[in-house]
C-alpha positions, 0 to 999 in steps of 0.5 A: 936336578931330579931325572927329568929336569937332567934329561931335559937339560941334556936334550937343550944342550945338544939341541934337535938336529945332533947326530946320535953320533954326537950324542954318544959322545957327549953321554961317554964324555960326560961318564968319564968326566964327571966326578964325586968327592967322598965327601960329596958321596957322604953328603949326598948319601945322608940327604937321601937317608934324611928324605927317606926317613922323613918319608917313612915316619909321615907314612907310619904317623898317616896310618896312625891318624887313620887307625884312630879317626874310625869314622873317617871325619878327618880329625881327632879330638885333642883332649882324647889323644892328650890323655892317652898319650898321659899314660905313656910310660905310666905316666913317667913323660906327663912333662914332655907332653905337656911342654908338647902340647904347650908348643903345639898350642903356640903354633896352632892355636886355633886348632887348639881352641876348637880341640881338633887335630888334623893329619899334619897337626897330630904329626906335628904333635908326636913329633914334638913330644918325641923332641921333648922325651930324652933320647933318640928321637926315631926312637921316641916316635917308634915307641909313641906310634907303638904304644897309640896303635896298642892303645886302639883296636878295630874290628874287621868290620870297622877297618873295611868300613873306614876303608870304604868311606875314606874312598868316598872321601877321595872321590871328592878331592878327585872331583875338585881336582879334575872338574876344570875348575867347576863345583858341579862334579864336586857336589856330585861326588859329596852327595854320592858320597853321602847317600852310598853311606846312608845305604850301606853303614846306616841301615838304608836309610833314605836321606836329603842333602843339601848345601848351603853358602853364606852370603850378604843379606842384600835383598832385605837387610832388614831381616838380617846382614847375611842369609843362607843360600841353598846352591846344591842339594840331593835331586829329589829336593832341587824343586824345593830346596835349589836356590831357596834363600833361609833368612835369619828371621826365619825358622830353623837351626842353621844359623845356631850352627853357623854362629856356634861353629858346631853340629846341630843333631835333631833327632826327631824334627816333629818335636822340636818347634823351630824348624823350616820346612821346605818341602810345603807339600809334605803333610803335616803329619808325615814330617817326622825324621832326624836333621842333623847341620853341619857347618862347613868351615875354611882351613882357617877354622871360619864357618862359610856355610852348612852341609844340611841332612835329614830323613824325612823322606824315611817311612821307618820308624827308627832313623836318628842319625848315629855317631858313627854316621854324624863322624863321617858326615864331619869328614864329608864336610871338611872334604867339600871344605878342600874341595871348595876352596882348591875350586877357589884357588884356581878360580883366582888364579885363572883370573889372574891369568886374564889380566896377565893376558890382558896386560901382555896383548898389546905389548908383544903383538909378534906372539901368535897365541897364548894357552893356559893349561891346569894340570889335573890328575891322571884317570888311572895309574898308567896317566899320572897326569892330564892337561885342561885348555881353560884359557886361549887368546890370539894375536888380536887379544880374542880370548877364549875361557872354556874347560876342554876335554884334557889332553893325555900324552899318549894320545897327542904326541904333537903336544908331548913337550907341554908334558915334559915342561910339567916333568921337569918343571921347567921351560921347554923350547921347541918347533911344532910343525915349522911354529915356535912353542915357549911351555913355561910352567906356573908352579904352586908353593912346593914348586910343582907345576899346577899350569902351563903357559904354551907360547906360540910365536909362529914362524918368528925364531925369536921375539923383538928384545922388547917384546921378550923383555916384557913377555918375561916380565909378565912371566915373572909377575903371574908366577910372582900373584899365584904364589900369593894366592896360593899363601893367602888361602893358607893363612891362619886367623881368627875364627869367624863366618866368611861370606860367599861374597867375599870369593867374589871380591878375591876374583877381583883381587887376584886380578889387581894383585897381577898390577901390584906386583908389577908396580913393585917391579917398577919401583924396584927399578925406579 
């Protein structure tokens, strides 16, 4: 039991209405009856040790990986950092890294043919060669962040520079994380994100952005199966650019980095003879600048679209994007990757929600209402966190989906026990103004809360047993979905291109996966 989790079952036990008399007791009885053996002091002693250590390497390795990705594009090229580390030792462990890299290429292997290596795989590979170098392992990891961090130097410039963008970064996962499950201000923060860079670490520049998502080529499938969408761009360009659909047929490069899987730089568009112009009011002989397309790929390496820059509205001479600019421009792309793809997380599971709803309606009419809640970080560091209202429905099946303003803790006392299901991530039971209150937590994969259930059964004291028995069932089966959504946006297959269609069918999909659990249930008890 972690502080919270005691805490609330000390609170259960001695329930709402005991004196502080009896509280007193209950804390000096249980002072003086607990005990520890030795070898439960030892046992306990090396598992805080174990956790501890664990934590202090992640943090040594995580500014390891910052100090080398300068430009903050979130990734590292595996060849680059396989051939220092060849030299570790003078070159006395080539052996080592090379059964590392050989594991490291059996557990990862589409990292491995893209040549990339994100946060957790550059881990996951010292961590590994430090298994495979005799001796102690902290030891070998010691040595192996030491030589890395000798073998990469940054300027006062640079260090404040990565600094600033890997701030910009954040802001977009922060965005995804407190948007109530909408891309507007995911889009927002990428474009910010973008432009403050062009500005700042990119001599002025003045830039477009734009995003497009691949889907189904319905319209006219003659011109091609799928088709690019353009659904958000920079302001000044939302006239020309918003909305607009660039078919395979058409002039461009987009679909060469879709296909390819990798960015396409064009320094000067005015002498390269296939590219679209959307912007028809521009005059010929002003379109002259740099586009660069980047394709966006999912954490299963597929491609799902593009992020698309250019500076054609840039009167200056010189505006060829640089290296460390299409660096970052990466890292802005992999952010809106997580960011997009958390978005379609909690879409699913607010799908789910509906039809876990749908199903509980008319088989326990004694619950008043029922309110979902998201969990979304705190502003600042005094909230570690908030909660969202994104779906309320009543004892006639009436639903409500809507995105509230989030509820803060000190700011609504009445609802403090949502807040202490979220502490200890466990079910809280308790009367709010004569009304019975059920907070069950929906947890994601690490067992943390990302929702709340808030069941209200009005002035009853308890559910009729049927009714409990199939409100715990329905319980159990959306916990049961959302854990499944939640592996399958992890999984790992082939790279391809992925169709902004297909999150439309795994909306539907998490909606039959609340029924397919629950048939299993019954065939279980069959």
């Amino acid at each position: 039991l972690n502080l919270p989790q005691f805490v609330q079952l000390m609170e259960t036990f001695v329930g709402e209405n005991t004196s502080l008399l009896t509280v007193k007791r209950l804390i000096a009885f249980t002072k003086e009856e607990y005990k520890q053996t030795e070898e439960e002091k030892t046992e306990q002693l090396e598992k805080v040790h174990h956790t501890f250590r664990l934590a202090q390497r992640k943090l040594l390795l995580e500014a390891l990986f910052v100090k080398w990705d300068k430009d903050a594009s979130g990734f590292l090229d595996l060849e680059e950092v396989d051939a220092v580390l060849n030299t570790f030792e003078e070159g006395m462990e080539k052996e080592a890294l090379r059964k590392a890299k050989k594991h490291l290429c059996s557990r990862s292997p589409q990292l491995c043919r893209v040549g990339k290596l994100s946060p957790k795989a550059f881990q996951t590979f010292l961590e590994l060669a430090a298994s495979e170098i005799a001796g102690d392992e902290d030891e070998a990891i010691a040595n192996l962040v030491e030589f890395l961090t000798r073998s990469v130097e940054q300027s006062h410039m640079e260090q404040l520079q990565s600094f600033t963008r890997r701030k910009w970064l954040h802001d977009i996962q922060q965005a995804a994380e407190s948007s109530g499950a909408s891309m507007d201000q995911v889009y927002q923060a990428v474009f910010k994100a973008l432009c403050q860079d062009a500005e700042a670490h990119g001599d002025n520049k003045k830039i477009s952005a734009y995003i497009a998502l691949l889907e189904e080529n319905r319209l006219s499938p003659e011109r091609g199966q799928i088709l690019l969408h353009y659904v958000a761009c920079t302001t000044h360009d939302a006239p020309y650019v918003l909305n607009q659909i660039l078919y395979k047929d058409m002039k461009g490069v987009s679909f060469a980095a879709v296909e390819g899987g990798k960015p396409i730089h064009v320094p000067r568009v005015e002498l390269h003879r296939n590219i679209h112009f959307w912007n028809y009011d521009r005059p010929v002989e002003e379109r002259k600048g740099s586009l660069l397309v980047l394709p966006l790929h999912d954490t299963r390496w597929r491609v799902f679209g593009i992020l698309g820059l250019d500076t054609l509205q840039d009167q200056c001479e010189e505006t060829v994007f640089l290296a460390h600019e299409i660096g970052f421009y990466q890292g802005v792309s992999h952010a809106f990757s997580r960011a997009y793809h958390h978005i379609c997380a909690l879409e699913n599971v607010l799908q789910l929600t509906v039809t876990a709803l749908d199903w509980l309606h008319p088989r326990a009419p004694s619950i008043h209402t029922v309110t979902m809640y998201l969990v979304e970080p705190g502003k600042d560091k005094t909230q570690n966190y908030s909660l969202r209202k994104m779906i309320a429905t009543d004892n006639t099946g009436q639903k409500e989906i809507h995105s509230s303003p989030v509820l803060l803790r000190k700011e609504d006392l009445l609802r403090d026990y949502l807040f202490k299901c979220i502490d200890s991530c466990e079910v809280i039971r308790t009367s709010v103004c004569r009304e019975h209150h059920t907070a069950v937590p929906l947890r994601d994969l690490s067992g943390q809360a990302l929702g709340i259930f808030d069941i209200s059964i009005g002035h009853h004291q308890k559910l009729p047993p049927h009714e409990d028995k199939d409100l715990q069932k329905m319980l159990k089966m959306a916990q049961a979905a959302c854990s499944e959504i939640l592996k399958m946006s992890l999984e790992e297959t082939e790279p391809t291109y992925i169709l902004e269609a297909e999150r439309v069918t795994n909306l539907r999909h998490a909606g039959i996966l609340f029924h397919q659990f629950m048939l299993q249930d019954l065939r279980e008890c069959v």
